[in-house]
N, C-alpha and C positions, 0 to 999 in steps of 0.2 A: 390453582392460582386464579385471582379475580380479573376482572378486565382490568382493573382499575390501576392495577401494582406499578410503581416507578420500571423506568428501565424496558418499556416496550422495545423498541427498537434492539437493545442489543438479545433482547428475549426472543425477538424473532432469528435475528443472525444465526445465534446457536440452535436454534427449533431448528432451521433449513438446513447448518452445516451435518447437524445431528443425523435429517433425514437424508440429506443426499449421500453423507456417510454408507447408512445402513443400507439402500434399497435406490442408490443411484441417482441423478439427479432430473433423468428424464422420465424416471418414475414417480418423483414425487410432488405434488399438486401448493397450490399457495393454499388450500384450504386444510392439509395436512401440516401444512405451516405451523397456520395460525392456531390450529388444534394446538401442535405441542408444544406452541409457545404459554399456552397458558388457557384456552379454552376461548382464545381470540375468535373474532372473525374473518373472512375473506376481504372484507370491505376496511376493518381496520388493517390489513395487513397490506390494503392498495392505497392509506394513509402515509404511508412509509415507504414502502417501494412501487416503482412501475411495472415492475415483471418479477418475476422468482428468479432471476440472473441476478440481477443489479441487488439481489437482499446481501449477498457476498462481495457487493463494489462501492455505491451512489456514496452511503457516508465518509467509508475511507479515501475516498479520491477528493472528493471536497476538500478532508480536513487536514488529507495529507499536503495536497497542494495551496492552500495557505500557511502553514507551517511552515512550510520550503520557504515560499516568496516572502514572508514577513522575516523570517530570518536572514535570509538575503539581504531584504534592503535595509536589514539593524547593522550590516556587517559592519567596519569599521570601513570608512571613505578609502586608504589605502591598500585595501585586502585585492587582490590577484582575484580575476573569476573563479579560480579551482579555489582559492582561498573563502571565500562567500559563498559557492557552494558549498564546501566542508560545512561553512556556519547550517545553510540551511537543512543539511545529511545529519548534522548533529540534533539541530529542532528534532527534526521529524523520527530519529531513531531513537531519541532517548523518552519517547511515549509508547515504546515496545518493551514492557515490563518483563521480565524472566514469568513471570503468571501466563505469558500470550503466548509461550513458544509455542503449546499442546498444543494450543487452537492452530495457531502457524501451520504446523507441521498438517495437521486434519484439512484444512484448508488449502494447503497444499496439493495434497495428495487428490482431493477432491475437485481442485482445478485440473488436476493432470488427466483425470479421467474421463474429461469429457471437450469436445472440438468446441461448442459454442462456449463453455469457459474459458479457454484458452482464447478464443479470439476475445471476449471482452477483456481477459484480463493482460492482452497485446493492448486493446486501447489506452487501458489504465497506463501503464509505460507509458504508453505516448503522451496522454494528457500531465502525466507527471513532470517528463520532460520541457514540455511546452511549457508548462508552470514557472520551469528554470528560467530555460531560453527566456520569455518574457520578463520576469524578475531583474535578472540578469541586463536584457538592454536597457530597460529602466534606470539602473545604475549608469547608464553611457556605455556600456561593451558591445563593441562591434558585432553585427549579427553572425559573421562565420563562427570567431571566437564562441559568443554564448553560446550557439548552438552544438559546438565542440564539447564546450565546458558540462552544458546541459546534459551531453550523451554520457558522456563521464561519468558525471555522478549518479546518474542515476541507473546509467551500469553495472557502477559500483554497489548500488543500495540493492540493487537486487541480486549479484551475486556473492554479497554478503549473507542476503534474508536466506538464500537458500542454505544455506552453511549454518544462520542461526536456527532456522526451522527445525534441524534436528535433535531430538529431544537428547540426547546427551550433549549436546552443545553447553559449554562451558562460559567461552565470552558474551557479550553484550552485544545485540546488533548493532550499538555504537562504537567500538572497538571492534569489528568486522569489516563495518562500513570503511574508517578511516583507513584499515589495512587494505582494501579494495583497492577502495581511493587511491592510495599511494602506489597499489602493484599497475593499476592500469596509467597512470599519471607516468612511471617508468618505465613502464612497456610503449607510450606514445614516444618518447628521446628513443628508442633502438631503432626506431622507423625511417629516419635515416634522411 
């Protein structure tokens, strides 16, 4: 592949997912990256990311948490917080195409493996949530509530992801999500 080809960015994604797959993640270098991204550089590959962590985070937290927040604030003026988040859990889940589960699931399994992925991808939670929260007051709802609401959904959205991730998964991470949504939304009334 030349340097030149469209689609750098997600060409590194899969180079890193590929390599930390095979040979681990604290084994393998941003210059092995860029290799089997296409016969990249090191220097364009710190065009795109700041570390070899963040090559599996920076763009999808960006893009997930405007998604969230612009659906949020499209919701309709009478929607319930849990209602406006649904909207912004529907954005954001229905650009998780049945094509992404494999990836999902490798990605997965690739964050499981290793402590400093798991901590950045605890951030990503948090900044997702915050996305809400913030969205969410925006609209006028009170900050306990949002940040209730915020925990919720996006709760929900990842213990959906985990249920879609698996490659015989059948539903849609947006029909996951919404049944999350709903069991944790039920399980808050038994609380008493």
């Amino acid at each position: 592949m030349a340097r030149w080809e469209p689609n750098t960015r997600e060409r590194l994604v899969r180079a890193a997912l590929d390599l930390f797959s095979e040979q681990g993640y604290d084994a393998t270098t941003v210059s092995e990256i860029a290799e089997r991204a296409g016969g990249l550089t090191k220097m364009t590959f710190f065009r795109y990311f700041p570390d070899k962590r963040e090559v599996l985070f920076a763009a999808g937290q960006e893009i997930h948490s405007r998604l969230l927040a612009d659906a949020i604030a499209a919701a309709p003026g009478p929607a319930t917080p849990l209602q406006a988040v649904a909207a912004g859990l529907d954005a954001l889940t229905g650009t998780f195409t049945d094509d992404r589960r494999e990836l999902a699931a490798r990605l997965r399994a690739v964050i499981a493996a290793n402590a400093e992925l798991r901590e950045r991808a605890t951030f990503k939670k948090a900044g997702l949530t915050e996305a809400v929260r913030e969205a969410l007051a925006k609209r006028g709802v009170p900050e306990l509530t949002a940040s209730l609401a915020a925990e919720l959904g996006i709760g929900a959205y990842y213990r959906a992801f985990e249920q879609w991730a698996d490659p015989a998964g059948q539903q849609t991470l947006t029909e996951l999500t919404r049944q999350a949504l709903e069991q944790l939304r039920a399980a808050t009334a038994t609380l008493g």
